[in-house]
Structure formats: C-alpha cells, structure tokens
DRENBA-506943 format. One line per 10 residues: for each residue y, z, x of C-alpha. Coordinates in Angstrom, 3 decimals. Example, Ala and Ser with C-alpha at 12.3 -4.5 7.8 and 13.67 -1.06 7.14 Angstrom:
-4.500 7.800 12.300; -1.060 7.140 13.670
REM end
This chain:
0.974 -18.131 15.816; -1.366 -15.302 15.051; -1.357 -12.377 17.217; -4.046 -9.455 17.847; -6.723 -11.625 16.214; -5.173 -11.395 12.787; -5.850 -13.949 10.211; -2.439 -13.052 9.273; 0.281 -15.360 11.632; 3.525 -13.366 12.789
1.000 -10.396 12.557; 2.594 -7.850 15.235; 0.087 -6.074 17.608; 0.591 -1.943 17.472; 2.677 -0.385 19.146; 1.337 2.883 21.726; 1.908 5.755 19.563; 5.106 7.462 20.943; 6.303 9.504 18.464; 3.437 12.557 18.388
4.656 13.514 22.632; 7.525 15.631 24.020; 10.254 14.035 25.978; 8.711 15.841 29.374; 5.308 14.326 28.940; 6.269 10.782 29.924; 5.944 8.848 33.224; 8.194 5.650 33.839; 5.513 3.848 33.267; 4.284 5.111 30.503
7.731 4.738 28.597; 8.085 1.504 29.938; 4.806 0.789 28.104; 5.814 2.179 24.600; 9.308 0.361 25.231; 7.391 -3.206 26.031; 5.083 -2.937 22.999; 8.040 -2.633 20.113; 9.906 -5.131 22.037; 7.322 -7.026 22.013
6.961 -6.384 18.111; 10.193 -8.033 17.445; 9.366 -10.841 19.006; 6.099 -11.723 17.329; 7.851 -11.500 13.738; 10.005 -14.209 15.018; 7.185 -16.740 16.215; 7.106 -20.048 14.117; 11.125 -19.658 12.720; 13.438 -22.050 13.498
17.166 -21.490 14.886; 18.383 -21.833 11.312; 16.050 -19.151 9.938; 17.280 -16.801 12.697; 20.785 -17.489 11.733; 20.127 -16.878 8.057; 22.635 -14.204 6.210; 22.334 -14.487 1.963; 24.155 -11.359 1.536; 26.689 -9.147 2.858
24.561 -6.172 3.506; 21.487 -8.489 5.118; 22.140 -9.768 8.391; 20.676 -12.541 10.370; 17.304 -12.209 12.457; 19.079 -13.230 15.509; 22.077 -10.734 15.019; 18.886 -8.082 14.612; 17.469 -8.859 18.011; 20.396 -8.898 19.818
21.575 -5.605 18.128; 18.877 -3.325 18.912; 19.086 -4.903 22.770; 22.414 -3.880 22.531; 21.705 -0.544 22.238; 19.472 0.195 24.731; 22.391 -1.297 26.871; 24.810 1.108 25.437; 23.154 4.122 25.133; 20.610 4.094 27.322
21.977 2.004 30.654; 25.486 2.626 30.113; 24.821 6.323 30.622; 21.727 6.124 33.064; 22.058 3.180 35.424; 23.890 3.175 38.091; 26.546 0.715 39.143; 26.274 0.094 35.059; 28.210 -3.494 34.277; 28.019 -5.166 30.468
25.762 -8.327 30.173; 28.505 -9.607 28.544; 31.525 -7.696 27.083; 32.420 -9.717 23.589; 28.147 -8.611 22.735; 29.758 -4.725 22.591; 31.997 -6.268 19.486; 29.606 -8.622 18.103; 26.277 -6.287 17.966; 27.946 -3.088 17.489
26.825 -1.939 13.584; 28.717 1.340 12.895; 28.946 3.588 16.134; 32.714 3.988 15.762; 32.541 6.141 18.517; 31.814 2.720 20.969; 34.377 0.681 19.640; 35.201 -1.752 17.551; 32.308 -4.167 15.296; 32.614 -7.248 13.790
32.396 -7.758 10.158; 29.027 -7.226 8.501; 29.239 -9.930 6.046; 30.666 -12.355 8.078; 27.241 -11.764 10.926; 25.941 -14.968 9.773; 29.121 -17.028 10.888; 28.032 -15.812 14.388; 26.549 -19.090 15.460; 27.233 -18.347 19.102
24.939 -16.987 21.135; 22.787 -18.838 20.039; 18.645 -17.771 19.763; 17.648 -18.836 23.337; 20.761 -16.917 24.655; 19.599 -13.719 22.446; 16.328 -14.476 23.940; 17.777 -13.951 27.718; 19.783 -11.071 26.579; 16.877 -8.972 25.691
14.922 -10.521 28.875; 17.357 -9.060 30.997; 18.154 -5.988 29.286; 14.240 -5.456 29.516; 14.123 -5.813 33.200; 16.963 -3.247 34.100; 15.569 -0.742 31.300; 12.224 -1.506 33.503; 13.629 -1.319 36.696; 15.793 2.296 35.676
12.495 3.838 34.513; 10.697 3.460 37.859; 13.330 4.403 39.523; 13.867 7.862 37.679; 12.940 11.311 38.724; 10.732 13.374 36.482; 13.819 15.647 35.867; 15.810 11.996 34.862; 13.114 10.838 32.517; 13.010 14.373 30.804
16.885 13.215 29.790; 16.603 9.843 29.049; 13.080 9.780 27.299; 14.401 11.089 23.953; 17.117 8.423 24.126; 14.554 5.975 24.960; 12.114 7.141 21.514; 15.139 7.364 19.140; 15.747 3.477 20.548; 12.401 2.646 19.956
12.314 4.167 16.701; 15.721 2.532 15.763; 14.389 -0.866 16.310; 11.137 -0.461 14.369; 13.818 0.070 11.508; 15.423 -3.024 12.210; 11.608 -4.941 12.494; 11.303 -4.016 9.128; 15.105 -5.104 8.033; 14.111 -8.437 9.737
11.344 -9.228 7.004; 13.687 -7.751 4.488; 16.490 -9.760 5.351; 14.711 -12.894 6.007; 12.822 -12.554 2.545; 16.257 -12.624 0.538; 17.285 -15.860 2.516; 14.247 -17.590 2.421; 13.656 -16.976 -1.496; 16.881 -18.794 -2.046
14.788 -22.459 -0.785; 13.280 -23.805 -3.522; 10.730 -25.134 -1.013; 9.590 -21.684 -1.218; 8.951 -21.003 2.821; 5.857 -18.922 3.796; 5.738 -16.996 7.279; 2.632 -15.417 6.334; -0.949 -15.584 4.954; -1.509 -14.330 0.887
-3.647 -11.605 1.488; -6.921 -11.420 -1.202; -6.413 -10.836 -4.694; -6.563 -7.478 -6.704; -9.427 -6.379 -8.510; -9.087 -4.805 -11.757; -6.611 -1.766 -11.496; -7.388 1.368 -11.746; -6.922 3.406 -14.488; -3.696 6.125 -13.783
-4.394 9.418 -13.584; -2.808 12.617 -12.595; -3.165 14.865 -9.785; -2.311 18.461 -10.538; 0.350 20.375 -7.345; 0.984 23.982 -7.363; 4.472 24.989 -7.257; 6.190 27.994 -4.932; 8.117 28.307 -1.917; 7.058 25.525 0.400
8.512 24.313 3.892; 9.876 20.691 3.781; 11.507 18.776 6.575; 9.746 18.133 10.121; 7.780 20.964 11.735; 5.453 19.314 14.248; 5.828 18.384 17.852; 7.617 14.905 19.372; 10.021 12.449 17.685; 12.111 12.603 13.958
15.531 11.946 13.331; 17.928 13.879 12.461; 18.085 14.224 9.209; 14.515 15.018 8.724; 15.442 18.500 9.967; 15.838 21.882 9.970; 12.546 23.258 8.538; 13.765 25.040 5.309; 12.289 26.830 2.232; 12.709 25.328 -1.413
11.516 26.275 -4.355; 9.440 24.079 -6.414; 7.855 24.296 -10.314; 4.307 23.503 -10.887; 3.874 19.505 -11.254; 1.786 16.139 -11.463; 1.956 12.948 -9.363; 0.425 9.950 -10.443; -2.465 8.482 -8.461; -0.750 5.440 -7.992
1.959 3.549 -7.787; 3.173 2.092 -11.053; 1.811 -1.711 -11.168; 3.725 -5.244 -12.100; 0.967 -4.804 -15.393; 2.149 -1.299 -16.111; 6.003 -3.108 -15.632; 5.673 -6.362 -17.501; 4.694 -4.061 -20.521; 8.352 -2.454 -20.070
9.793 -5.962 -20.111; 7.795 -7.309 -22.945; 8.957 -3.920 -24.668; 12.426 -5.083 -24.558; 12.881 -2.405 -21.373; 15.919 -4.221 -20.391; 17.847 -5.259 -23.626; 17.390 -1.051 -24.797; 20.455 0.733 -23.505; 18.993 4.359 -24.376
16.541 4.154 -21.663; 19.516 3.556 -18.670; 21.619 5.563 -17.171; 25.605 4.306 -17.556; 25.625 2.852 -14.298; 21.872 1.479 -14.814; 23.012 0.060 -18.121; 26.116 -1.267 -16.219; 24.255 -3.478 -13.570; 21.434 -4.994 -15.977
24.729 -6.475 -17.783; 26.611 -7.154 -15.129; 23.513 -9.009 -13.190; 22.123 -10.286 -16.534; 18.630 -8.404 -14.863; 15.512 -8.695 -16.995; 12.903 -8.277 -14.345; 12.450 -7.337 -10.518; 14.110 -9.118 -7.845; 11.434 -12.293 -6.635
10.246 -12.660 -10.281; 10.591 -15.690 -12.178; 9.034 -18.052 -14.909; 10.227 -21.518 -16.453; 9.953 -20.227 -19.693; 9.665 -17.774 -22.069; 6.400 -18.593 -22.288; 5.231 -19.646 -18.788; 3.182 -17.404 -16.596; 5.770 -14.813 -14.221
5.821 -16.086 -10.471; 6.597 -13.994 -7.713; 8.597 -14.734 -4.281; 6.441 -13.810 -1.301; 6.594 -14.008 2.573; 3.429 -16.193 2.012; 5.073 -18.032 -0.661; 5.460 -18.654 -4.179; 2.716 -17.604 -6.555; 1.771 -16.198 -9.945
1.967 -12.465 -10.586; -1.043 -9.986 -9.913; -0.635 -7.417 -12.700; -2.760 -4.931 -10.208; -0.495 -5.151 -7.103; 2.232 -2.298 -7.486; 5.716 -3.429 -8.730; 8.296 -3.669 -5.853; 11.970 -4.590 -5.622; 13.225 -2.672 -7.998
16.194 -0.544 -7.744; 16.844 3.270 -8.567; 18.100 2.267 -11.682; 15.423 0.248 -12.761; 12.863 3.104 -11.548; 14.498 5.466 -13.932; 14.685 3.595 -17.076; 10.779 2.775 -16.719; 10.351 6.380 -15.914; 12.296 7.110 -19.200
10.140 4.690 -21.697; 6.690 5.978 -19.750; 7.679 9.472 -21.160; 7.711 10.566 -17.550; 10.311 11.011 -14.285; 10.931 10.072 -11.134; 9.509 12.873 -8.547; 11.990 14.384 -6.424; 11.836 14.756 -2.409; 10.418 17.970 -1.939
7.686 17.318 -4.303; 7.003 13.537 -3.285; 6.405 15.978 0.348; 4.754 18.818 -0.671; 2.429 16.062 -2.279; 2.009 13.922 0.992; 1.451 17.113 3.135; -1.474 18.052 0.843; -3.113 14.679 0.588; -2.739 14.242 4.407
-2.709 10.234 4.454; -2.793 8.994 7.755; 0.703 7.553 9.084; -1.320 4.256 10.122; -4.185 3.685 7.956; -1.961 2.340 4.860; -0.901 -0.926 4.319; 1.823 -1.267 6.986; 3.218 -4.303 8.860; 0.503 -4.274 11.566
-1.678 -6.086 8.868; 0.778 -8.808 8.906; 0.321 -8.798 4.645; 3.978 -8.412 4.396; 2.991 -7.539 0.650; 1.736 -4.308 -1.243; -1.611 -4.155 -2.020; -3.707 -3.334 -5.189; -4.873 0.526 -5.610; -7.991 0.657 -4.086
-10.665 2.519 -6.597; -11.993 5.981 -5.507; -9.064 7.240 -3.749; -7.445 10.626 -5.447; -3.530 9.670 -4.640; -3.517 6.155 -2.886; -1.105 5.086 -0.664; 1.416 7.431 -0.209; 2.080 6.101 3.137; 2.637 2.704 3.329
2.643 -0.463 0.662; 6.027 0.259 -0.904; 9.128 2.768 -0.404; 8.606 5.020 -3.823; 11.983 5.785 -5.380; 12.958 9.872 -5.737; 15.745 11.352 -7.705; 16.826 13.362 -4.647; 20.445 12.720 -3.190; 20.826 12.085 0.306
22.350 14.374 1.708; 22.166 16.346 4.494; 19.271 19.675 4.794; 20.616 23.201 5.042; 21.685 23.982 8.926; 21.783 20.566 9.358; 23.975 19.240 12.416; 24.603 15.557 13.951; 23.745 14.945 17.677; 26.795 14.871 20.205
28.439 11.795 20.745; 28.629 8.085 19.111; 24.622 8.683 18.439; 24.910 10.804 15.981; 26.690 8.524 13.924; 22.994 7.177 13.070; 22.380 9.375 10.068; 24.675 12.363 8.892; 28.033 9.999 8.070; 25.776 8.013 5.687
24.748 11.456 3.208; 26.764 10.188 0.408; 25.857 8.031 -2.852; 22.380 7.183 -1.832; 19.456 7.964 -3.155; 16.100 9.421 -0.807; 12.882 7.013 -0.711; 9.772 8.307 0.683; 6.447 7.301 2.324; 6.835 3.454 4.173
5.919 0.153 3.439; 4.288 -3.059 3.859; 7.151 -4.113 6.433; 7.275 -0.611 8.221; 5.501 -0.417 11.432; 2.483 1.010 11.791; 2.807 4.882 12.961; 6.709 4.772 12.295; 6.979 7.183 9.472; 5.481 10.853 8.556
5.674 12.621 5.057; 9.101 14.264 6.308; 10.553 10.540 6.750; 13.440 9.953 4.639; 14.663 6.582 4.079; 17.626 6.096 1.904; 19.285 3.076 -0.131; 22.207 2.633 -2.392; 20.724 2.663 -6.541; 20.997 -0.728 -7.141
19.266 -2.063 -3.759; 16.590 -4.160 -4.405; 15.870 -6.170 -1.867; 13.768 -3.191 0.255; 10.104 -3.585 -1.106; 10.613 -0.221 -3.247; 8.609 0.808 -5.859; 7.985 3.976 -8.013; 5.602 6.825 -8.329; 5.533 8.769 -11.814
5.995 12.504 -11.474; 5.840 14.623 -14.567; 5.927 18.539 -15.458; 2.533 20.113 -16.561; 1.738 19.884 -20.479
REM end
C-alpha cells in the first residue's frame, strides 16, 4: 500500500507544482498533468480503508471520506464543465444536492451532519464518478484553444487547490472517527522517535511598516489578498513550537482547574467539556504514563514532539501561565517572510508521517511551514480592499470572515507545496480536531 517508495503506506506521491505559474502559461496537457497528480493524491490516502471507514462521520462538522471524494469531483463538474463543456449534462442530478457544501449560489445542499447517513452511492460508485468526471475534464482540456485554457486554467488551480484542502480534511476527519475504536486503527507507519528537545529560545524581529498578504506571481485565494501596509512593534518568536513536555508541565500545574489563566469563553468550554488535556490524550490513571491517538496508532507521549490539537482557547491560557502571547498574523508573516522556509521541505503529508515531528537541533526558527497549524490572535476577517470573486465561487472564503480565528504556516496533513507564508487558514476557537499547535510570541524586555 505504499506509494513513491515510502516506508510510510497511504504515503501520497507530489503533486507538479502548479501554484508558482500564470493562468496563460499552461498547455492542456500540462494542466491535465497537475489535475491527474492531486487526483491521484486523494486516492492514495484512501488505499487499505474499508467501505465503512469511507462512510465514517463522528461529528457534525467532519464528514465522511467518501462524501470528500465525491465533493471535490463535484466541483470540477460544476464549475469547471458546467461552464466549459459543451453539450454539458449532470452525471447524475441528486450528486448537485448531495455534494454541494455551501455554494448557495448552485442550489440547494444536504445537511452537513447528517453526510454520514449518505450510504448511497456507495465507494465504488464515488469511484466511477470521479473516473468519469476525470475523462471529460481530460477530454475538455485537449480540446481547448490557448485563448480557452487562459479562462479556464485559474478555475482549474483554485479546484486543485480546493481539493488539497479537502486531502487534508480527509486525515482530519478520519482521525476523529477512527480514535473513537478502541482497537485503536493505524493507516500509517510511527515515524522515529524524538531526540532530546531543544532548548527554546528567542529570535529577535524588527518592527515598522511591512507588506503582508500575497505579492508574488501564480495561484492564492482570495483572502490572502490585497497587498497592504500594517504597522507592527518590535517583537520575539520562539524557535519552536511549544512541545507536549513544555504542555504536560501546564497540566501538572493545575493549567486547567485555574480559571485566571482563561478567557470567559475558554473557561466556559474546559467546564462544559470537563477538558484537562489535548484532544487524542489519555491515561488509565492518575498515575499511568499519557497515551496519545495517532494515524499509526495508539502510543505513549513524546514530550519532544510539539503539542497539537489544541484549540484557541487552550493556546491562550498556556500562553497566559508561560508569561508570554499568542503572535498575531502579521507578525507570524513578517516572521515567515524573513526566515524564508521552503513551502515543501517541512514536514508535510508527502512524508506520509501524518504526525508532527520533534524540533530538529541547529535550526534558528524550525518549522514554520509545515508540522502543525500555529494558533494567532488575529480575527478572520477580510484584508483592506478586499473583494469576493463573481459568482457562486466566491462563496469559498469572504462569507466565512466572522468568529474565527487565523492559523498560519501548514501541517503534517497539508500537501506538500500547498501553502506560502501569506496562507491563511482559519478555525472556530474551540476546534481541535485540526493538528494545531502554538508558537510563543512575546514583546522585547
């Protein structure tokens, strides 16, 4: 079940790199290329799961594997073949109703928390609807002019893009389901342990009017734009990522029974969920060693590996008790653009880890791109100038800028080459189940 020559099984192969080129630089082929090897993506995460597995929902905002491969088919039909082929028919109507997520603008969705009921298709018919969906996207491509492609390739990339999101909400999703077996199911290889951790330090960033948002050439979305000026203070980033040692301390500190280090809401959902540690944590006792949930299984903590799981709110109250803060957008940027980390040499899902990795000694800020999602205190909401696409597509973003909270930099499930330091990824406070983490940020002594 390995792919690539991975040790790692469900390990994807990478994907072309698509997003650095202009919509008028592609040939059919080429595009066709690009569009084969995330399609092709999706399909190797699936390898070795059974029907059930691919039917799995555990909460209303997961869905089911299946429902995710037959959604992002679904919208290269609709916005991509529906406005480019000709004599355009559906594949089959009721699939506009059942795979629709949001897009208002196309008509009418069923239920999100209800996608798991959805027995019907079933995973071989999914399987045929992408098959055939793939051949007319194939067969529109060659047939285009150069003047056609220039239209359709940037529908094409923000398709492509859109279902790397969804390869990484298929590891998400299927993690929550699967950690509710206590058989304790394993789609992966444990990667090697950590060596000791390295010590935390600060890096020093000077402060003034910077740029933030995208400013280079081929694909972002939406919301990663316009270019505009901010001011920022003088500030320091930790070197890494805070790690489950650094966190158990918190815990064994009574982090979560100490209502002066939570914000109301914060304080609010540890009673309410009865939380005293990270989602995929657990122990028999009081006494007993902490286990974690992974995609290779169950196993016992690594105090160097950085924390992950945890939710805005749990971010802020270790922030709080480490005498520190949470860094905010522009500076979690003006940090990335200064390091200049490569947007595929971090851990990302082309290793097929599935799991953040240890700090590696030597390196001055490690991993800013890739390993975990680090939790700002920035809003989402939308940059100044700002403006949704035309039509139901820009429904993707901009009606979403409310009560969430901006995450930077990728992860262990992202896609290799998927995300840049202007990416912003966003997620209600109290999410958990995205492997999020946290970066320390504080003001200069």
């Amino acid at each position: 079940m390995s792919t690539g020559g991975s040790r790692y099984r469900n390990a994807p192969e990478s994907a072309p790199g698509f997003n650095e080129r202009e919509a008028g630089q592609w040939t059919g082929q080429e595009l066709f290329q690009a569009y084969k090897g995330v399609r092709d993506q999706s399909l190797a995460l699936t390898q070795g799961l059974s029907s059930e597995d691919l039917n799995l929902q555990s909460m209303p905002c997961a869905s089911p594997v299946k429902w995710h491969l037959a959604h992002t088919t679904w919208f290269f039909e609709t916005f991509v073949l529906r406005d480019f082929e000709k004599g355009f028919s559906w594949h089959d109507e009721h699939y506009c109703y059942l795979f629709n997520s949001y897009y208002n603008g196309v008509g009418r969705q069923y239920p999100r928390p209800h996608r798991g009921l959805i027995s019907r298709p079933g995973a071989e018919e999914v399987r045929r609807f992408r098959q055939a969906i793939d051949l007319r996207i194939e067969n529109l491509l060659e047939a285009s002019s150069a003047s056609s492609l220039r239209r359709l390739a940037p529908v094409m990339i923000l398709g492509l893009n859109h279902e790397q999101q969804h390869q990484e909400l298929i590891l998400t999703d299927l993690k929550h389901g699967l950690s509710f077996n206590p058989l304790h199911p394993a789609i992966c290889q444990p990667g090697s342990p950590g060596g000791p951790t390295p010590e935390l330090s600060w890096r020093s960033f000077e402060g003034g009017i910077c740029g933030v948002g995208f400013n280079g050439t081929g694909f972002s979305f939406d919301n990663e734009r316009p270019v505009h000026r901010c001011v920022i203070d003088d500030y320091q980033l930790a070197s890494r990522a805070v790690t489950c040692g650094d966190y158990l301390r918190f815990i064994d500190d009574g982090g979560y029974e100490n209502p002066l280090l939570w914000l109301s809401d914060g304080w609010a959902w540890v009673q309410e969920n009865r939380a005293g540690a990270p989602l995929y944590w657990s122990r028999e006792s009081p006494e007993a060693p902490w286990q974690i949930y992974t995609l290779a299984g169950i196993r016992t903590l690594d105090p160097a590996e950085p924390v992950c799981h945890i939710n805005f709110y749990e971010a802020q109250a270790y922030a709080t008790w480490a005498g520190a803060r949470i860094p905010t957008e522009q500076e979690w940027e003006n940090a990335a653009r200064s390091v200049q980390q490569d947007s595929r040499s971090g851990n990302f899902a082309d290793s097929g880890l599935f799991h953040p990795r240890p700090a590696r000694k030597g390196e001055d800020v490690s991993d800013l791109l890739g390993n975990l999602w680090e939790w700002t205190c920035s809003s989402y909401s939308p940059y100044p100038g700002f403006k949704c696409a035309e039509g139901a597509v820009g429904e993707y973003n901009g009606k979403f800028m409310v009560n969430q909270i901006v995450l930077r930099g990728g992860s262990c499930a992202t896609p290799g080459g998927h995300v840049r330091p202007s990416y912003r990824n966003f997620f209600y406070p109290a999410d958990q189940w995205q492997f999020s983490g946290l970066r320390l940020a504080r003001d200069p002594a």
